[in-house]
N, C-alpha and C positions, 0 to 999 in steps of 0.2 A: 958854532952856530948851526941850527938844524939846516939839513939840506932840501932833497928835494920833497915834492906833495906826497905822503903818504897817506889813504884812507883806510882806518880800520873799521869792519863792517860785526856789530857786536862787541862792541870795546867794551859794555858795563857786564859783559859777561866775564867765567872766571877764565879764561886764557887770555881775554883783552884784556882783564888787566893786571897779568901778571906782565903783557907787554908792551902797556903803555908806556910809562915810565922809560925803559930801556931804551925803545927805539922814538921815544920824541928826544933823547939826547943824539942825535944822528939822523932822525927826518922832521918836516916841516908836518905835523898830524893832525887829521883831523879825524874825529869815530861819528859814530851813527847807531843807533841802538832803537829798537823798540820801547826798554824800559829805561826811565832815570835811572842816574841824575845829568843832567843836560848842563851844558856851558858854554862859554863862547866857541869853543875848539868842540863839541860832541851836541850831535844835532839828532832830533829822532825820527826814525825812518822807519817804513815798516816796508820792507824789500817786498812782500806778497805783491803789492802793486807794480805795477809795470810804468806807467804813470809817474807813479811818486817817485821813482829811481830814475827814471831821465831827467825830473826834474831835479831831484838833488844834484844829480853829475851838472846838469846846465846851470844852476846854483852857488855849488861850492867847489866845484871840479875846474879845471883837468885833474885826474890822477895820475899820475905816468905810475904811480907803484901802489897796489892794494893787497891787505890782506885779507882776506873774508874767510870769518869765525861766524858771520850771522848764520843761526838755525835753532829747530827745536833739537838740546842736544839729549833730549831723553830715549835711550835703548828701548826702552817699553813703547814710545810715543806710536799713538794710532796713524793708521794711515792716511788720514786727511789733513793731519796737521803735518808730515811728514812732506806730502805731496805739494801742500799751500806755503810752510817755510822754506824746504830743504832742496827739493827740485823747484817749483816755479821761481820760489827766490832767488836760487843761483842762478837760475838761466836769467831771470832780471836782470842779475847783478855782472856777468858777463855782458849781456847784450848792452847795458847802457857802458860799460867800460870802453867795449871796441868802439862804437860808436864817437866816443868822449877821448880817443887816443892813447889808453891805459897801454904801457908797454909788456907788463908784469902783474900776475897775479899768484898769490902765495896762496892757494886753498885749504882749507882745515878738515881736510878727512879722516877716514876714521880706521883701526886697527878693526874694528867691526864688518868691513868692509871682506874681511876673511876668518869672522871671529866663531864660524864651524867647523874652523878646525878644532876648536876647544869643546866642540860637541856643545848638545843642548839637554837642560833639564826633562830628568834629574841628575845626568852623567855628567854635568858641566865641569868643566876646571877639573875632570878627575884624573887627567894623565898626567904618569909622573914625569915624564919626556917629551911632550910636545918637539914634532921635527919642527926642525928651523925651515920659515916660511922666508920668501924673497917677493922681490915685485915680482918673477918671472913664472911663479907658481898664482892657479885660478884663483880666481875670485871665489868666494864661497862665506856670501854675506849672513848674519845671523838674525836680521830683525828687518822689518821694514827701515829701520835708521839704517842699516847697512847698506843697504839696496840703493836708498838714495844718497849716501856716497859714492858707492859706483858711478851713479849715476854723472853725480859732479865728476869725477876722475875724468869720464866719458867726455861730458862735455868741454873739461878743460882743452883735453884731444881735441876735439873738431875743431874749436879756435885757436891750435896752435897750425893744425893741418889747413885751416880755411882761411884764416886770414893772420897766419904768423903773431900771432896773440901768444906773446909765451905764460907755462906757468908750470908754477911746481907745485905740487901732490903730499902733504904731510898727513899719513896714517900714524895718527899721533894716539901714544898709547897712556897711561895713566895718569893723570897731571890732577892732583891733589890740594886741598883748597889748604893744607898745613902744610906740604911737601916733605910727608912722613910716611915711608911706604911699609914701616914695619905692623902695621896692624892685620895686613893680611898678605897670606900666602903669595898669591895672584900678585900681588903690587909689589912685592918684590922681585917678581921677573920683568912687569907688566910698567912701570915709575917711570914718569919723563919726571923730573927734576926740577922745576923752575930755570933755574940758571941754565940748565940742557935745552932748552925751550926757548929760552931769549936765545943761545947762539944759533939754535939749527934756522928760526925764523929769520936771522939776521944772513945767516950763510946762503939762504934759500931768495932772500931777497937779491943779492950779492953778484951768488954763482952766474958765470956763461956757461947757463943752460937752456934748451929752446922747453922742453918738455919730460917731466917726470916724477916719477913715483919713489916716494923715502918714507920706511919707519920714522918714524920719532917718540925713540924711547932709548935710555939711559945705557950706560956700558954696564946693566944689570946681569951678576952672573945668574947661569938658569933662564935667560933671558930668551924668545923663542922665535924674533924677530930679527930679519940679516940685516946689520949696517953697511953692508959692505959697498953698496952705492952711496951710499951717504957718505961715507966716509973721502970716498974716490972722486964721485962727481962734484960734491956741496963742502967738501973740508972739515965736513964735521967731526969734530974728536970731545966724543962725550966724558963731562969730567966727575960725573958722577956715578955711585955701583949702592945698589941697595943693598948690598952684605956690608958695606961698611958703617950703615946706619947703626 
């Protein structure tokens, strides 16, 4: 039987619902989405408001455990629509949590969040080594979509620091609508998995952790991103390698 409330924020999107499924066999779910399709369990929300997400939480909530995937997840996307989903929406979406007694939030950040290291056009993707990056190395976001996942990282910080709101930090790297990484180069190093995906969100939900920062991406050789908290603090043991596709 499902257990406790779980809310996912963006479920009709493509990581919601690669994790739909997975984790309604183990939580009690509910999503929220801007776009259809709606059901008795997925309700739509449009996080920009401040408003309309206290009212949801007073609606359909308590949450004691959420994921939020809501945003614009386009790399190119302008700054205003950036600024109206990605930061105003999370801080909404925080602020009605703590408010509504959420214990745990599992955020969907982004490898973009340090994605100059890969340099920018027209040098992009041209190194054939990329050093391996960790949480413990800058920030060094490559688009305004980068920027406002810092941003969220950031604010996850202040409500673990301000009012003990835990949360964990998924700089989730290429998750694929086939979950076929061999068409290019980049996704070969770059491939979360499906399967790799439902476990890290599950371990992320899971772990006694108050606050932190994890790749998520595949045991890909060539791979340019450190598991090595993930593996340590979250249990994660990726079981998939893009050289074996």
């Amino acid at each position: 039987m499902p257990g406790q409330k779980l809310l996912i924020t963006g479920i009709n999107g493509r990581i919601g619902r690669i994790l739909h499924e997975p984790l309604s066999a183990r939580y009690a779910v509910t999503g929220c989405d801007l776009v259809g399709p709606f059901s008795s369990s997925i309700f739509p929300l449009d996080i920009r408001g401040e408003n309309q997400v206290l009212d949801f939480f007073n609606t359909h909530g308590p949450f004691p455990l959420v994921v939020h995937l809501a945003a614009d997840p386009r790399v190119e996307a302008p700054w205003e629509k950036v600024l109206a989903h990605n930061i105003r929406g999370t801080r909404n979406l925080y602020h009605a949590a703590r408010l509504h007694g959420t214990r745990r939030i599992v955020f969907a950040s982004s490898n973009h969040v340090t994605g100059a290291q890969e340099g920018f056009p027209p040098r992009l993707h041209l190194k054939d080594n990329p050093e391996t990056i960790s949480r413990e190395d800058p920030l060094r976001p490559d688009s305004w979509y980068g920027v406002s996942k810092a941003f969220g990282e950031a604010l996850a910080r202040y409500y673990y620091e301000r009012w003990e709101m835990r949360s964990i930090c998924l700089r989730i790297g290429s998750v694929l609508a086939d979950d076929d990484p061999t068409g290019s180069p980049r996704h070969r190093r770059t491939w979360l998995s499906h399967r790799d995906l439902v476990q890290l969100t599950q371990k992320s939900l899971q772990a006694d952790v108050g606050f932190g920062i994890y790749y998520g991406v595949s045991d890909n050789d060539g791979r340019f991103w450190s598991l090595r908290n993930a593996r340590g603090e979250l249990g994660y043991q990726p079981q998939d390698n893009a050289a074996d596709r």
